[in-house]
C-alpha positions as CSV (number, residue, x, y, z in Angstrom):
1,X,-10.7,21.7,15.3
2,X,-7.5,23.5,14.7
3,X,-7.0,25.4,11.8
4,X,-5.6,24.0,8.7
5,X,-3.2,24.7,5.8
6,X,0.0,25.3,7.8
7,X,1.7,23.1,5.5
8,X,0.2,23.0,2.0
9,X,2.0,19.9,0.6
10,X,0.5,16.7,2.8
11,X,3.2,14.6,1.2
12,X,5.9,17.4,2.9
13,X,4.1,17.4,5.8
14,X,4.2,13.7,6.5
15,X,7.7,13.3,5.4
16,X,8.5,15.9,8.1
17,X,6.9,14.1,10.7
18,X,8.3,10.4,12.8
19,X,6.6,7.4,12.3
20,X,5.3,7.3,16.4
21,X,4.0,11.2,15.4
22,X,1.7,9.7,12.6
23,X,0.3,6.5,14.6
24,X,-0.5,9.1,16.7
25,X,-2.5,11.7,14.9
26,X,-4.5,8.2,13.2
27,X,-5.0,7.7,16.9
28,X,-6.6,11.2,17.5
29,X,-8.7,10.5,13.8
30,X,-11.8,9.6,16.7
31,X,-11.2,11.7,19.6
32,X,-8.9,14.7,20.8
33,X,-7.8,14.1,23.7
34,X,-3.9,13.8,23.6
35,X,-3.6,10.9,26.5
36,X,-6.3,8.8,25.1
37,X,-4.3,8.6,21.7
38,X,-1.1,8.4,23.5
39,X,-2.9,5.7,25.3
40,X,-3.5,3.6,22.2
41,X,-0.5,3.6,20.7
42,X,1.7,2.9,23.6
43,X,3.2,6.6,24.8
44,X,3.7,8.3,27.3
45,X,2.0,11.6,27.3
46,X,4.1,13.5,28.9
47,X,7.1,12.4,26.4
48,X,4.5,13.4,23.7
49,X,3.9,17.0,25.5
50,X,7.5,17.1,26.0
51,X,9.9,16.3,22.9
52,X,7.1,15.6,19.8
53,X,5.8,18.6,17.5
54,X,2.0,18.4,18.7
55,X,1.2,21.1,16.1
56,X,2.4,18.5,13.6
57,X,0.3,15.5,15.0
58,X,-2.7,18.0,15.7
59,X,-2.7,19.3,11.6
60,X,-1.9,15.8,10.1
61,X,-5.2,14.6,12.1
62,X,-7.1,17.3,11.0
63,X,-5.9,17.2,7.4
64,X,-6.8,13.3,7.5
65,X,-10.6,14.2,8.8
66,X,-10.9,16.5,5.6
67,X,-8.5,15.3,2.8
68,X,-8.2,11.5,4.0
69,X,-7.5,10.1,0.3
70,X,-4.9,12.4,-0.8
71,X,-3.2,11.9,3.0
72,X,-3.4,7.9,2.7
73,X,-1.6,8.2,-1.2
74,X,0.7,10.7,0.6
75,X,1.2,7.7,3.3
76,X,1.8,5.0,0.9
77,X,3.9,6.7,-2.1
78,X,6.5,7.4,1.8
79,X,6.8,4.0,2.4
80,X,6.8,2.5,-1.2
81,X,10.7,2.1,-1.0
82,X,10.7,0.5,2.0
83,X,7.9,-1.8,1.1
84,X,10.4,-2.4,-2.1
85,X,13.6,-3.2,0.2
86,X,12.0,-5.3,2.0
87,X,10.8,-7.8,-1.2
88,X,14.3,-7.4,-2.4
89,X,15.2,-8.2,0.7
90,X,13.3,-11.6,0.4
91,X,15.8,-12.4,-2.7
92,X,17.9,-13.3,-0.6
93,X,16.0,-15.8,1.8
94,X,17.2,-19.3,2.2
95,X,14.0,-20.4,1.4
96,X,13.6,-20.9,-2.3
97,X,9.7,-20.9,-2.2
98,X,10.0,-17.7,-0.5
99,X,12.9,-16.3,-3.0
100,X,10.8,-17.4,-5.9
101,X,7.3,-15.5,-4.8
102,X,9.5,-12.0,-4.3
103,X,11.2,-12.5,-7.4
104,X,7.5,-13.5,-9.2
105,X,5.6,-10.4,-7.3
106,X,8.7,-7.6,-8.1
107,X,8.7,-8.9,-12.2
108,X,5.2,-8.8,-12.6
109,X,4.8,-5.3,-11.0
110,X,7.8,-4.1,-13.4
111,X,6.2,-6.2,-16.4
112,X,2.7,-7.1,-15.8
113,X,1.5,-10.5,-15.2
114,X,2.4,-12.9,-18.1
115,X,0.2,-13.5,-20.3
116,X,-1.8,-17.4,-20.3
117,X,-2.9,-18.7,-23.3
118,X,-4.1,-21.5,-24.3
119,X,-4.0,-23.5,-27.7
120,X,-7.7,-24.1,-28.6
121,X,-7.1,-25.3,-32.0
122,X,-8.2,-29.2,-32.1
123,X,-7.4,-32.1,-34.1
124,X,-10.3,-33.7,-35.6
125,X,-10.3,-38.0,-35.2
126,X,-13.3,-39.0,-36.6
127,X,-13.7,-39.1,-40.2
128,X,-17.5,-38.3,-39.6
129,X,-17.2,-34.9,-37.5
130,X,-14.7,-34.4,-40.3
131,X,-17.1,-34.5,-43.0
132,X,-20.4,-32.8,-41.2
133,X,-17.9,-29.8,-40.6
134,X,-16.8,-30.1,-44.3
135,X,-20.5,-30.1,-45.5
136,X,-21.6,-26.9,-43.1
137,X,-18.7,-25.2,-44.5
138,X,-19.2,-25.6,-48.1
């Protein structure tokens, strides 16, 4: 394993990387050779050896083996905004099931789901329930 902590900030470290770097070092999560992982993601390794930062792929992996929570919150907090465009994105489908669902899902993230109740309160009809409930309650 290659030594860690050249970056200390994960969420720094991922921002600094490409998305192909990052499929990449999840590739290498189970194995290290390079061409296997370049293999399963659909790279050339030689494009890999030549033009990507390796040192980048190589710590991310090995950050992920050790610190894999902190690196998947680092993952999703990067790609919230474009998780959010693309709902907003859906406002402005010509479908209007499909605008109404994006609208539903971005409001009750801001606001919380609204809130279902129910009126429980009932009206009594018959004079006799009336009465036995009259008689308990005395």
């Amino acid at each position: 394993m290659t030594e860690l902590v050249k970056v200390e900030n994960i969420p720094e470290l991922i921002t600094s990387m490409t998305s192909k770097e990052i499929r990449l070092a999840v590739a290498l999560m189970d194995e290290d050779v390079i061409a296997e992982g370049c293999r399963k993601i659909g790279v050339n390794p030689q494009t890999v050896y030549n033009h990507w930062d390796l040192d980048r792929v190589k710590e991310l992996r090995d950050r992920m083996r050790v610190e894999a929570v902190e690196v998947a919150l680092a993952m999703r907090h990067q790609n919230l905004n474009k998780a959010m465009a693309t709902k907003v994105k859906l406002l402005e489908s010509l479908d209007e099931a499909v605008r109404g669902k994006a609208a539903t899902e971005i409001i009750e993230w801001e606001l919380g789901k609204a809130v279902q109740r129910r009126d429980v309160r009932a009206v009594v009809h018959i004079p006799e329930l009336k009465e036995l409930i009259e008689k308990v309650y005395k």
